[in-house]
N, C-alpha and C positions, 0 to 999 in steps of 0.2 A: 785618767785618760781613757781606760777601758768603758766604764760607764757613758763618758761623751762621748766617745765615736758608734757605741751600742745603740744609747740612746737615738742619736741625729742621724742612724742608719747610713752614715756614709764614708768617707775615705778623702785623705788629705791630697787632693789631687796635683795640690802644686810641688808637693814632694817627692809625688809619680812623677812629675815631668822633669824633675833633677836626678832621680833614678834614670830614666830615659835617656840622660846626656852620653851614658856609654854606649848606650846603645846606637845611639846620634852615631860616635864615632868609629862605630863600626861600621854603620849601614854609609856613612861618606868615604870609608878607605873601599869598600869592594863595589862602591858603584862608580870608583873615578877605576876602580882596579879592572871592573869588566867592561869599559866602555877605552881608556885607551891602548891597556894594554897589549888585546887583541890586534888595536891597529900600527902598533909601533913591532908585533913581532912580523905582520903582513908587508909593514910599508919598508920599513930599514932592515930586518932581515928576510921578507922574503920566503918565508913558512907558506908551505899550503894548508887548507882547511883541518885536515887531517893531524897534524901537525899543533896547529893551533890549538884546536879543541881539546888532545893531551896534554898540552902545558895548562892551559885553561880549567883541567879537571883538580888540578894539582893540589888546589886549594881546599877541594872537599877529600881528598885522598887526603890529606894532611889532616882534616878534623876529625875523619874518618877513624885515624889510627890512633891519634895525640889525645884531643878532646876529652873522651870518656875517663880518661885515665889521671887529667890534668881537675875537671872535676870533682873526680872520687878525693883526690890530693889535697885539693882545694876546701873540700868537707872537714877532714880532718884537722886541717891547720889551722894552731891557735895562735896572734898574735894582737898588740894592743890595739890593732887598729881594727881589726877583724878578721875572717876567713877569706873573703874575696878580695878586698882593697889590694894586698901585696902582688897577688897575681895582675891587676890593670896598673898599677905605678911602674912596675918593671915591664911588662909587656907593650902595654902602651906606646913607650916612647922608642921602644927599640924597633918596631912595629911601624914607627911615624919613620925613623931615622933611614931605616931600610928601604921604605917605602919611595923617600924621597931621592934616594939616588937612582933607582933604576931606569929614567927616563935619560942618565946623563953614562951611562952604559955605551959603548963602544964594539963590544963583542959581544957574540951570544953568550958564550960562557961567564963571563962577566956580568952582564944583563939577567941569566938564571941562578946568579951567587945572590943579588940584591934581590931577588923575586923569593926563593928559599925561603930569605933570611926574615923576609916579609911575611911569610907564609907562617912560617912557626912559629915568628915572633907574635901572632895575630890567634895563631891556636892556645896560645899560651893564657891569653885572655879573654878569650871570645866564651867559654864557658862561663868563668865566673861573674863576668858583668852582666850575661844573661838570668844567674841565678839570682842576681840581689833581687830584681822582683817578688818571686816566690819567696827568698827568705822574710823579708819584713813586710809578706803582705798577708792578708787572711784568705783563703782558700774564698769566702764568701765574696771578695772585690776583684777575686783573679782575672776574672774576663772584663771586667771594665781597665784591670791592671796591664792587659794583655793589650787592649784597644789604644792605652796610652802609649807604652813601650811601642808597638809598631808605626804609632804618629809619630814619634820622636824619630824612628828608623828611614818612614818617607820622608820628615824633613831633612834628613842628611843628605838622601838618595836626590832628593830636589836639589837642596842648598849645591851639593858635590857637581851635579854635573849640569847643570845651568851654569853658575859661575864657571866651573869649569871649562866647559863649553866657551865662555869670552875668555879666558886666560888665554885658550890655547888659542887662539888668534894672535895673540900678542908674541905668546912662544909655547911651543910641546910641553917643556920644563916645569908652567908653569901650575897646571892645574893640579901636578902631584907635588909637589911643594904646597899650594892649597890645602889637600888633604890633608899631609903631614901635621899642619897647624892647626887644623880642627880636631884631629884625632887628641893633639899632644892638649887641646885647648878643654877639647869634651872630660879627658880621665882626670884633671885640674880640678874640673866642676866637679868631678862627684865625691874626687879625694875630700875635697871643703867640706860639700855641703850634705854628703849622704854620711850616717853614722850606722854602724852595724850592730845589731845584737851582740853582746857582750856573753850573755849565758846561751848556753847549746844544749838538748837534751840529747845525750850517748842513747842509744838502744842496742840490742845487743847483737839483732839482728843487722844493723843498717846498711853494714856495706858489704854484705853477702850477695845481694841479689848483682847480676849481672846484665850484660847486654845479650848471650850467648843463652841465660839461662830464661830469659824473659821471652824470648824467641822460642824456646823448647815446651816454654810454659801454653804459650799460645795455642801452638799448634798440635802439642799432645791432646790438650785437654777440649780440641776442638771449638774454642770461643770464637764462634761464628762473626758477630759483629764486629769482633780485635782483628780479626784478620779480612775481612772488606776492607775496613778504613783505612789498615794500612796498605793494603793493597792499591785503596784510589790514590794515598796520599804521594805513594810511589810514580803513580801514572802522572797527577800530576803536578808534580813538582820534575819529571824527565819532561813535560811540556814547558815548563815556565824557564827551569835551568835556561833547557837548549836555547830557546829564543832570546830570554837577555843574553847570553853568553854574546850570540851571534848578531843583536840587534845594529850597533852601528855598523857592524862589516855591511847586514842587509841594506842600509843606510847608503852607505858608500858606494859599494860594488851593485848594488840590486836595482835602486832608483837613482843611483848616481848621484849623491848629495855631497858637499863636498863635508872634511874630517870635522869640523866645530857643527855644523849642522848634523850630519848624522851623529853624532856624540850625544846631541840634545836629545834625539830620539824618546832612550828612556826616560826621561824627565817629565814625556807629558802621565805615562802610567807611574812614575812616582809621585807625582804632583796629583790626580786622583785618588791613588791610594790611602795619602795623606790625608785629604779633605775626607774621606769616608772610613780611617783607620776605626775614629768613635764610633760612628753610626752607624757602621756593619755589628759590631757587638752588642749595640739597641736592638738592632733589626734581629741579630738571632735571637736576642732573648725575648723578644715581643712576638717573631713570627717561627720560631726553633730553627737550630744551627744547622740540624739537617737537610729544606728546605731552601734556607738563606744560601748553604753551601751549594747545592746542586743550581739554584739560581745563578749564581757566579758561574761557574762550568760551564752554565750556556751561554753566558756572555761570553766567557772567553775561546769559545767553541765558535763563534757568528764574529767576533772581534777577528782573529786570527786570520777564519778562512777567508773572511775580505778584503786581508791585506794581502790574498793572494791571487783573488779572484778578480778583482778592482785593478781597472789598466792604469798602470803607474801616473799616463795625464792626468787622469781624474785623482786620484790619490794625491797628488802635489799640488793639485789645484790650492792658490793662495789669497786669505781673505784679510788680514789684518798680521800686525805684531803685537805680541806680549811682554811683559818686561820678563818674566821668568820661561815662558812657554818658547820666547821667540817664534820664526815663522809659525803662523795658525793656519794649516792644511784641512781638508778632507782628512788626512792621516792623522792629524791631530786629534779629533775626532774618533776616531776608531781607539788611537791607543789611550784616551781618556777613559774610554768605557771600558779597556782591556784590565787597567786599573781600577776602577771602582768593580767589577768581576772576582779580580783578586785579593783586595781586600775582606770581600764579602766569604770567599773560599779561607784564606790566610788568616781571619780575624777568631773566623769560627771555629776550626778544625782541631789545634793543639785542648780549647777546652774541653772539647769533646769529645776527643780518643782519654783524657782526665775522668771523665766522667762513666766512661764504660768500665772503671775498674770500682775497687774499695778504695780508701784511704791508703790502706798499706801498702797497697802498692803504686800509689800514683806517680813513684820516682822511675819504676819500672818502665811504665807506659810513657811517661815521658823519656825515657831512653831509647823507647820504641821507634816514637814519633822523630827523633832525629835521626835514629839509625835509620830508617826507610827514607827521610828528607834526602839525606846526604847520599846513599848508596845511588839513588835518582841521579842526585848533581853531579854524581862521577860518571854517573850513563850515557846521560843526556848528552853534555855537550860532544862525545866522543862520537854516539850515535849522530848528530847533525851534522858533526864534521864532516863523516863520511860519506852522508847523503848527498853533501855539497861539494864532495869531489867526485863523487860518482856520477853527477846528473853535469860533472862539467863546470864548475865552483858557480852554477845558479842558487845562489844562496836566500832565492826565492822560496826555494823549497822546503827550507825551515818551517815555514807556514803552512806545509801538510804534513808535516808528524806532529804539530801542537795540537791539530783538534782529533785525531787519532787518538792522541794520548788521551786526552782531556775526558774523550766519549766514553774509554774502558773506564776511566775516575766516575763519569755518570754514572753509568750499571752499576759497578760498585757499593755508590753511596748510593741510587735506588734498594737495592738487597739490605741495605743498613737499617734494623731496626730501632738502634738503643744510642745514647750515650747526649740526650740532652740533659739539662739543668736539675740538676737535682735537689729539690727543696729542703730536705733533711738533712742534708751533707754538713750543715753548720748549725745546728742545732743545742746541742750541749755548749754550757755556760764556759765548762773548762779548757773546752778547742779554740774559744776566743780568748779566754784570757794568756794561754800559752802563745799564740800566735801574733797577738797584739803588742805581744812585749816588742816584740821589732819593731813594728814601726812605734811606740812608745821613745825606742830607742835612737830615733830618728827627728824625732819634732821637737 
């Protein structure tokens, strides 16, 4: 098997897209999760922005703390079916089960037992289903691996809140019941059809390094370009959090759309995203990641400010219907490009702070890249809260701290000089044959 995929230079890509299925059902629980949830703690209890945006963070406070530790856990453990599988069978469904009652919640306390329960149940698995990619792929396919895993994450993010979107017309209940069924239906698929590496190579160093120590590492030893990236990647990911956090409330409260319609909002930047998840990872590697990336930036830098600048008439203006898109606006427009922006920024970035390091440490830097993602996503939406009760809940104004954010991520990644594609990096015959055992493991 080594010699064919050597030979044919390429990668089983329909077993990347069943790899992807958890990913699916990640990316369908937290885009039904930040689209009604927001509006059921606004409409039946009554939260102001402030308020909101804390419960709202809750979820990356929780991967914050949980994640890295569930992980390292997850490395370690051996079972017949593998190291990550046991963690998405049991998180999985408890994760769907939880998820689906909190819309039939009565109390707030009640309503933040089933959200928790959701919460942890989702950190439980959200690392290891992210790691099967890298486990059974070769370093050499990561970024085409990386372009499929986030198609498979737009199509949840589609699939979730379009449907979504007509269920709840029908009833609130129903589009998180939806979820639950994709979630429970996605970790199914991957149980079947994905198989793990059987053999592991222990090192002696592996699970020394840390999140605390890779951060000390950075900025003792002054690595200029590690500490840019992650500094944009901070800026902006506190842009993109805040704004999905808050997009339907903007929806609702801002242009006055009613709940299934602003709901659909993100639908049309996931539904871009998707279509360009592949072809942002052509595009960096044909025109380099760092370039592709700042390209996105200014899209979502011109995207943003126009949906603040742009008087809501014109912004609503209506020209036809979509079966997945529903009403197609001026606005639809803007957040189509918001999405192909982000793709092009999201597609490129995690290969690239990879690539600024050695081999040995690529698990570091990728610990990097989430600590800074996540630290963002606990900022972000608390910062918008408050802008948006400060300014008098005009939750318009969401749309002046994204490109704020966005412009410190530009300078940032202008000062960036390093961390594209490295031609050598897969060179030696034995880093393929070790690597390919996975997916050997898998077809």
């Amino acid at each position: 098997m080594y010699e064919e995929m050597v030979k044919k230079d390429r990668i089983n890509w329909g077993k990347l897209f069943l790899i992807g299925f958890g990913f699916f059902g990640v990316s369908v629980l937290w885009s039904l999760y930040n689209t009604y949830v927001p509006m059921i703690l606004d409409g039946k209890f009554g939260l102001d922005s402030v308020k909101i945006g804390l419960i709202m963070v809750m979820d990356n406070v929780a991967a914050f703390l949980i994640q890295p530790s569930i992980g390292v856990w997850s490395d370690s453990v051996r079972t017949k079916i593998g190291r990550r599988l046991p963690f998405i069978i049991i998180g999985a469904p408890l994760s769907a089960v939880a998820f689906g009652l909190i819309p039939l919640a009565q109390s707030l306390p009640v309503f933040m037992a089933c959200t928790v329960s959701t919460l942890l149940a989702m950190a439980f698995w959200r690392t290891p289903v992210v790691a099967l990619m890298p486990d059974v792929t070769p370093s050499k396919f990561r970024s085409q691996a990386n372009g499929v895993i986030n198609f498979m994450g737009g199509l949840g993010l589609v699939l979730g809140t379009s449907v979504g979107a007509s269920l709840h017309k029908i009833n609130s209940v129903y589009p998180f019941w939806f979820g639950s069924a994709l979630v429970i239906l996605a970790a199914v698929l991957v149980f079947i059809f994905v198989r793990e590496p059987q053999q592991y190579e222990e090192k002696e160093d592996e699970h020394k390094s840390n999140t605390w120590q890779g951060l000390k590492e950075i900025f003792t030893k002054k690595q200029r370009d590690a500490i840019l990236i992650f500094l944009a990647i901070f800026f902006w990911f506190i842009a993109y959090n805040a704004i999905e956090t808050f997009l339907s409330l903007y929806g609702k409260n801002f242009l006055l759309l009613s709940e299934d319609m602003a709901g659909k909002l993100i639908t049309s930047v996931g539904f871009a995203f998707l279509l360009f998840a592949i072809p942002s990872g052509l595009i960096g590697g044909k025109f380099g990641r760092r370039k592709t990336i700042m390209t996105g930036i200014v899209i979502m830098i011109l995207t943003m400010a126009a949906m603040f600048f742009i008087p809501k008439d014109i912004l609503l203006v209506e020209y036809f219907k979509l079966p997945i898109l529903g009403e197609f606006r001026n606005l639809s427009f803007i957040l189509l490009a918001a999405g192909i922006g982000w793709s092009l920024i999201n597609i490129n970035s995690l290969p690239m702070v990879v690539d600024l390091t050695t081999k040995e440490h690529v698990g570091t830097y990728t610990g990097m890249y989430y600590f800074f993602s996540t630290l963002s996503a606990i900022i972000g939406p608390v910062l918008n809260g408050l802008i948006v009760k400060q300014s008098g809940g005009n939750y318009g104004q969401i749309m002046v701290v994204g490109p704020i954010f966005m412009a410190f991520a530009l300078l940032c990644m202008i000062l960036v000089k390093r961390g594209e594609a490295n031609p050598d990096a897969d060179k030696r015959r034995d880093d393929y044959v070790e690597e390919y055992e996975g997916i050997d493991a898998i077809l």
